[in-house]
C-alpha positions as CSV (number, residue, x, y, z in Angstrom):
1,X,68.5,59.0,140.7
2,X,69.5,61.6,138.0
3,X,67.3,63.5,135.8
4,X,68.6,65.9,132.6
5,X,67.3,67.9,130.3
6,X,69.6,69.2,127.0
7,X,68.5,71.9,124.2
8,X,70.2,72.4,121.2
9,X,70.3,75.9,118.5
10,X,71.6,76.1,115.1
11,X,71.8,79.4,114.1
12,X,70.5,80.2,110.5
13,X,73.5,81.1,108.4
14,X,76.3,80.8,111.0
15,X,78.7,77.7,111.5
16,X,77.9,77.8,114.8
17,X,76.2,75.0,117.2
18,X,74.8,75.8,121.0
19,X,74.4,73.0,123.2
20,X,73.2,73.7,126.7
21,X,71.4,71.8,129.7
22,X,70.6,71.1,133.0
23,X,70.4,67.9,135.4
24,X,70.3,67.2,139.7
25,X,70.9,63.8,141.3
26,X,70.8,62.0,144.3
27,X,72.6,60.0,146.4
28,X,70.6,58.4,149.6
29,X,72.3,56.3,152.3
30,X,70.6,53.4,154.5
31,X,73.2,51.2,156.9
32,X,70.9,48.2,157.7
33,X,70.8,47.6,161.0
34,X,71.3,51.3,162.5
35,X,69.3,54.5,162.2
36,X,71.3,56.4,160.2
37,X,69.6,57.8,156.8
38,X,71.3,60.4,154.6
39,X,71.2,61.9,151.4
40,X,73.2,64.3,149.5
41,X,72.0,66.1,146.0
42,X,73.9,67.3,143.1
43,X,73.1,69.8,140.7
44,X,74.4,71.0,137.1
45,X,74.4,73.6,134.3
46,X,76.4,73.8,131.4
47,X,76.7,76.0,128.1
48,X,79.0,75.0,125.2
49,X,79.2,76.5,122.0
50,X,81.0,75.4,119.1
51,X,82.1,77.3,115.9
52,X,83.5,75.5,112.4
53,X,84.7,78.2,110.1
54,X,85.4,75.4,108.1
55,X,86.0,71.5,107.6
56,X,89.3,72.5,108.5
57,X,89.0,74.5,112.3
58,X,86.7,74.0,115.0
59,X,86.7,75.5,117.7
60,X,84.9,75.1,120.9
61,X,84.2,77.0,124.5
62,X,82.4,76.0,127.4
63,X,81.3,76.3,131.4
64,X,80.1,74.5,133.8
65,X,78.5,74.5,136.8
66,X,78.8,72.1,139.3
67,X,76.7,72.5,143.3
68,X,76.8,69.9,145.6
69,X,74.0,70.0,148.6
70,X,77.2,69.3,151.0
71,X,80.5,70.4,149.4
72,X,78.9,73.8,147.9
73,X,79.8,74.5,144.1
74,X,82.2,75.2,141.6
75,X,82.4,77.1,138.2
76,X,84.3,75.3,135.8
77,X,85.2,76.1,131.8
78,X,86.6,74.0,129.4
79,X,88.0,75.0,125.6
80,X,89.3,72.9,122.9
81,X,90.2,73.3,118.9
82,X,90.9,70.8,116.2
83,X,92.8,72.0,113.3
84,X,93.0,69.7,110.2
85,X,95.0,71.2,107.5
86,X,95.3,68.2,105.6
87,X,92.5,65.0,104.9
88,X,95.0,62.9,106.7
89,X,96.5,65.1,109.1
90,X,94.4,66.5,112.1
91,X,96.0,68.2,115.7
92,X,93.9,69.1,118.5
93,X,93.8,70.6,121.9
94,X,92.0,70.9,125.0
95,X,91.6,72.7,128.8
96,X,89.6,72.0,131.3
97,X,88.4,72.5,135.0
98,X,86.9,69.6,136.9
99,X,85.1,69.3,140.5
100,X,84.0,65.6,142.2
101,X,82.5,65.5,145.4
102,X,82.9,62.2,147.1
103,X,80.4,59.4,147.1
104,X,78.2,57.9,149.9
105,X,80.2,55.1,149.0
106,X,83.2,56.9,149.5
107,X,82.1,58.1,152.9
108,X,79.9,55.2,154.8
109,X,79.7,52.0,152.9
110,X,81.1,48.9,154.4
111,X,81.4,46.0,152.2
112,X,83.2,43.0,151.8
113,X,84.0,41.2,148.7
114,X,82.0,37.8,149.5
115,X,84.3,35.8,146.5
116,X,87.8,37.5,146.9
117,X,87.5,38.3,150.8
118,X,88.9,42.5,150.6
119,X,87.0,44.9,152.6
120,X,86.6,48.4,151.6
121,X,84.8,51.3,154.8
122,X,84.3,54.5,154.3
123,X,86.5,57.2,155.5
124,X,83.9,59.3,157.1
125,X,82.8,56.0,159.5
126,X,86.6,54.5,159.5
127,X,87.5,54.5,163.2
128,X,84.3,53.5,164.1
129,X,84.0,50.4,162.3
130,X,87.3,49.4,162.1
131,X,87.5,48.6,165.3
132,X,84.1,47.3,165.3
133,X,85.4,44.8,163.0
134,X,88.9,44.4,164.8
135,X,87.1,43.7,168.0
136,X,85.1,40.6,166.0
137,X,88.2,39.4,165.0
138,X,87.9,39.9,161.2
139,X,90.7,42.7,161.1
140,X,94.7,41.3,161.9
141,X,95.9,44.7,161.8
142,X,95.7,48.2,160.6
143,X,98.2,50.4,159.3
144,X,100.1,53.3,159.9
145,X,98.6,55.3,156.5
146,X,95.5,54.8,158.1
147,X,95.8,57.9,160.1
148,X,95.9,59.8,157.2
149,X,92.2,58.9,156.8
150,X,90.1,61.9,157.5
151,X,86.6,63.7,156.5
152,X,86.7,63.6,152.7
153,X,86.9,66.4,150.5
154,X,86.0,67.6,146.9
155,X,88.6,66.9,144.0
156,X,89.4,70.0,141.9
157,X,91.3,69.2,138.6
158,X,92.9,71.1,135.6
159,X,93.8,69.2,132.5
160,X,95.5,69.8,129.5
161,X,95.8,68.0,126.5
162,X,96.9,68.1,123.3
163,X,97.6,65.4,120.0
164,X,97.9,64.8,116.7
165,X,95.8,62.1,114.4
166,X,97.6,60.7,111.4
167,X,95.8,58.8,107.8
168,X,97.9,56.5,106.1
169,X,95.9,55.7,103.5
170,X,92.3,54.6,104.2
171,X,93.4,51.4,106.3
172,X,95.9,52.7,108.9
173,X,95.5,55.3,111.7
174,X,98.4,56.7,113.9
175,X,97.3,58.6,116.6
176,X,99.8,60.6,119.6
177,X,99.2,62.8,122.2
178,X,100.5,64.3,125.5
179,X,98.5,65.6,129.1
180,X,98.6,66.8,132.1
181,X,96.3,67.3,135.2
182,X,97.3,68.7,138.2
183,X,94.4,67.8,141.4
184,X,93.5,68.9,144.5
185,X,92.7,66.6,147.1
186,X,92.1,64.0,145.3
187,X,90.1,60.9,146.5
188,X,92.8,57.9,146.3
189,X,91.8,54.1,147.3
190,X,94.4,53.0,149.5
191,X,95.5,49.9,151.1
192,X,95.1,50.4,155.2
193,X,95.5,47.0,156.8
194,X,94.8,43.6,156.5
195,X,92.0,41.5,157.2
196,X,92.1,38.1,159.3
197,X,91.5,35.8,156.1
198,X,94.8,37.2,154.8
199,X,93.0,39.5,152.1
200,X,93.1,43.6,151.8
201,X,91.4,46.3,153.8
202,X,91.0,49.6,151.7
203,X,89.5,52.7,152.1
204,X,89.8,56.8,150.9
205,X,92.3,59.6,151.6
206,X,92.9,62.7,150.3
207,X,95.3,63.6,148.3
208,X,96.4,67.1,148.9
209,X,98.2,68.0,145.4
210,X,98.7,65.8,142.0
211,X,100.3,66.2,139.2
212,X,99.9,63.4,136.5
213,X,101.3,63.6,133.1
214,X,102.0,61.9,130.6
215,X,102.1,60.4,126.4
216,X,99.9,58.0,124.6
217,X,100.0,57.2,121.2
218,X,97.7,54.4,119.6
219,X,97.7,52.2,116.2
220,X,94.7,50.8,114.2
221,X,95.2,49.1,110.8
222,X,92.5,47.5,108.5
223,X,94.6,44.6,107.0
224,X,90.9,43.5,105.4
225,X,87.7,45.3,105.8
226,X,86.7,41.7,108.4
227,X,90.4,41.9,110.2
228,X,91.2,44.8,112.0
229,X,94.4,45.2,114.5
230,X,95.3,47.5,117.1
231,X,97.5,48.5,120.0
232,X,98.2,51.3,122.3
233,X,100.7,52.8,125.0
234,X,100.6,54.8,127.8
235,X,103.6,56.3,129.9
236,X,102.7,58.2,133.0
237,X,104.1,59.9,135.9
238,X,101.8,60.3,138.7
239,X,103.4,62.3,142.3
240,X,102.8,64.2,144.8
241,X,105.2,67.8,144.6
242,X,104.2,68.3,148.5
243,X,106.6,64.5,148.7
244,X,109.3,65.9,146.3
245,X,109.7,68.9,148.3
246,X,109.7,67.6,151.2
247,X,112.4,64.8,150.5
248,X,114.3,68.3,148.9
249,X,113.7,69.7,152.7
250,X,115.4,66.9,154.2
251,X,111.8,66.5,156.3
252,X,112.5,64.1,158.9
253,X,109.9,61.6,157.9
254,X,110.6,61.9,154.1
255,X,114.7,62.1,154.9
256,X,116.0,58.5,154.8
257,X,115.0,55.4,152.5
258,X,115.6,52.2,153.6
259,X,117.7,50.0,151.3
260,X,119.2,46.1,150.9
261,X,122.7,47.6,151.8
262,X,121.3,50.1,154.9
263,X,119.5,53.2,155.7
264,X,120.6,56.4,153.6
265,X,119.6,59.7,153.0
266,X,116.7,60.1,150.2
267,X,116.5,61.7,147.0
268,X,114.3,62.9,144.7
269,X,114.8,60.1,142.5
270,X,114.2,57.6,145.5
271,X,110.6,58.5,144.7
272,X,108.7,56.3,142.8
273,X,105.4,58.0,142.4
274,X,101.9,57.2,143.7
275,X,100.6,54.2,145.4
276,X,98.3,51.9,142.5
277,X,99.6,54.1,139.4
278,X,101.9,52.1,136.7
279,X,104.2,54.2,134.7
280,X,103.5,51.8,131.5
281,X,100.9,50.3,129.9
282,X,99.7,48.8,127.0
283,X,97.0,47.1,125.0
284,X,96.8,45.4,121.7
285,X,93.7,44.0,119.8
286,X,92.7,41.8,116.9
287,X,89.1,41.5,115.3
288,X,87.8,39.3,112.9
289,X,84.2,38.9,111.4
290,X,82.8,37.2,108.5
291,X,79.1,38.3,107.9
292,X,77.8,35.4,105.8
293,X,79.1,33.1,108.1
294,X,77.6,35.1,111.3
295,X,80.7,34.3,112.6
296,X,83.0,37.0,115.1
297,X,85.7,36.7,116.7
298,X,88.4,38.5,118.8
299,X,91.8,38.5,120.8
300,X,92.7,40.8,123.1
301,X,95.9,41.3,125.5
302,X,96.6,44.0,128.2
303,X,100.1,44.9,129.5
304,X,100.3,46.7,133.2
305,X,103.8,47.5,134.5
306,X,104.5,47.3,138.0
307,X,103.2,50.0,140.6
308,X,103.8,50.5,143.8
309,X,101.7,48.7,146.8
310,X,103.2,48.8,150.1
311,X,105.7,51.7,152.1
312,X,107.6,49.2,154.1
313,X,109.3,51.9,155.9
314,X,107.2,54.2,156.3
315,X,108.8,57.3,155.1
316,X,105.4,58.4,154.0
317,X,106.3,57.5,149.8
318,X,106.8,54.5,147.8
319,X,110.5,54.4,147.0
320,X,112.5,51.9,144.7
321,X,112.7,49.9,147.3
322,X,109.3,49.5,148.9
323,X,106.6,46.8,148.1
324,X,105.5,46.7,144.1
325,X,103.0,44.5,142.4
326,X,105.3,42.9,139.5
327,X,104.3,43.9,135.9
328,X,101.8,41.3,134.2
329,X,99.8,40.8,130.9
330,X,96.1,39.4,130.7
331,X,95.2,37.7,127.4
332,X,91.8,37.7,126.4
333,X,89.5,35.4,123.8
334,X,85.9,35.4,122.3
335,X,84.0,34.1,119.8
336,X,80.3,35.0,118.8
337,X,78.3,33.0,116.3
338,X,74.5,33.8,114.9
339,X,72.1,31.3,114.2
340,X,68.5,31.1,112.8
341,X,68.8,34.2,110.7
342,X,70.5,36.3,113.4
343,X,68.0,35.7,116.1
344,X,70.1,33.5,117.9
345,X,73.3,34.8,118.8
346,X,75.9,32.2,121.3
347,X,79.2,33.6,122.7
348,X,82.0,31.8,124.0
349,X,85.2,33.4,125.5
350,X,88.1,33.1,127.9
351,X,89.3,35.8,130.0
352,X,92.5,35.6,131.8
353,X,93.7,32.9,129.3
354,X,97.0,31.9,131.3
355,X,95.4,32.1,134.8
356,X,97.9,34.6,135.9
357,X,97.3,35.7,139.8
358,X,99.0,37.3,142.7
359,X,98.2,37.4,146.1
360,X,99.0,41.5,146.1
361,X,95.7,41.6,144.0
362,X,93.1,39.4,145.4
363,X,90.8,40.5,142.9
364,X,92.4,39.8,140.2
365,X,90.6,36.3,139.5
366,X,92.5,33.0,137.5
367,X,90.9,31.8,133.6
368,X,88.1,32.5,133.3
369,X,85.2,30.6,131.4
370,X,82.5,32.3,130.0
371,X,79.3,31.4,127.7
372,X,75.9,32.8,127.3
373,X,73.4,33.2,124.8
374,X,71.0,36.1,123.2
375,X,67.5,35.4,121.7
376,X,66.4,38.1,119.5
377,X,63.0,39.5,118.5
378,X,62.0,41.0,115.7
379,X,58.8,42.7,113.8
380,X,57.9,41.7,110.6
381,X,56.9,44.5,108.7
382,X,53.5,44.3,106.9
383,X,54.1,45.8,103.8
């Protein structure tokens, strides 16, 4: 449940624009088949104010506050400015603060994926029904990053961004941009064992320092005004510095990475980054529509470079020469077509168009067929 409530004052005379509000939710928990009932509440305020000296600078400032009826509260502010000296030049900027308690789901749930067969528990009842499950026989093993699971805390973040927009013309856009966010104790899915039916059993740690960061830049071009491409790219580098500096330290866990040719001592560039986080991506998109023919249309492809999955030897980081889902692309189709002036609309599409699949990500279906139909009702006016 979530309720909010927003208020909004333009000053007479002065480029300036208020914007504040305030909103609670709540989560409630109910395990069927035991006695245990929870809930948790949330509650926010915020205040932002925005000033535009001209169509040229804006600038705007902000806080936050964020209370949680279990993980207590946090102020957090936030600033940003967009300059735009030119029609078709534009740069802008941005900090911020962040808080995120964990979810119920986070904490308790205990599900199982009925059509791919993964498992996800909660880290707050882990131990407890993990071995309830093991002791069924449903669990072949749990692993050693499991006893990292503990009582989950808030994630705290600071982020930083910045980027620049660029107008070719009134058909092409170019847009860049770099960031960074450094976390506390943030909430990471993880791998922890493996389940009797050969599929994945996941649940939360903490992660006790992050630092992400990273470029993006993006491409859109209107080669008509019905056919419209565009593509993107992401490089990141996601790591722990506590892992860094301890393979620095020579730590005895962190000292020594296992590779084809032997065991030898580990460096900093042994260290791959965090479990689940791809250094590149990409995506690329084409659109097509033709309005007196009610006919759409659109292709769309995803690129995902490899990331790390599995620590075989347990030095407590994925190295170069750990476990890694390989780099894959997913292709995408669909087609729309409205009928009976526009009240009948059909889609058809294919996700997944060549099937691709690996048994490091079970839920990650094959091609996927897809159709479905919308019926549409409208008023007629009486005038």
């Amino acid at each position: 449940h979530r309720l909010e409530v927003q208020a909004e004052n333009r000053p007479d005379n002065l480029p300036l624009v208020f914007l504040g509000g305030i909103g609670a939710d709540r989560q409630s928990y109910n395990n069927a088949g035991t006695d245990i009932r929870r809930s948790m509440s949330g509650y926010f305020a915020y205040l932002q104010g925005e000033y535009a000296s001209s169509e040229k600078f804006r600038l705007t400032a902000g806080l936050r506050y964020d209370g949680n009826t279990d993980y207590g509260g946090r102020l957090n502010l936030s600033a940003g400015a967009l300059f735009k000296p030119a029609e078709w030049l534009s740069f802008r900027a941005s900090l911020g603060n962040g808080f995120k308690p964990p979810t119920y789901a986070q904490m308790y749930q205990v599900f199982t994926n009925i059509t791919q067969g993964y498992t996800v528990i909660g880290a707050h009842n882990f131990a407890e029904k993990a071995a309830e499950l093991k002791a069924a026989g449903t669990i072949a093993q749990v692993w050693d990053n499991a006893s990292q699971i503990a009582l989950l805390k808030p994630e705290t973040s600071t982020s930083i961004n910045a980027g620049v927009t660029v107008n070719t013309g009134s058909r092409m856009e170019w847009k860049a941009g770099a960031f960074m966010h450094r976390l506390r104790n943030l909430i990471n899915t993880e791998q922890v064992g493996i389940m009797r039916n050969g599929q994945q059993l996941f649940s939360y740690i903490n992660i006790d320092r992050v630092v992400m960061r990273g470029v993006e830049a993006g491409w859109k071009f209107a080669i008509t005004p019905n056919l419209q491409v565009s593509a993107g790219y992401q490089l990141l580098d996601a790591r722990n510095p506590a892992v860094s500096d301890s393979i620095r330290q020579k730590s005895s866990r962190y000292a020594t990475v296992r590779t084809p040719d032997g065991i030898r001592p580990a460096t900093t560039k042994d260290y791959f980054g965090l479990p689940n986080r791809s250094r590149h991506m990409g995506s690329m998109q084409a659109t097509w529509a033709h309005p007196r023919w009610g006919l759409g249309a659109s292709f769309r492809g995803t690129y995902r470079g490899k990331y790390g999955f599995l620590d075989v030897d347990n030095n407590g980081y994925i190295d170069n020469y750990d476990v890694f889902v390989k780099g894959y692309t997913l292709l995408y189709v669909s087609v729309q077509k409205t009928l009976l002036q526009k009240r009948l609309m059909l889609h058809l599409g294919v996700d997944n168009i060549g099937g691709y699949t690996d048994y490091l990500m079970p839920s990650q279906p094959g091609r996927v067929l897809m159709a479905g139909a919308e019926w549409h009702f409208f008023r007629k006016d009486k005038n």
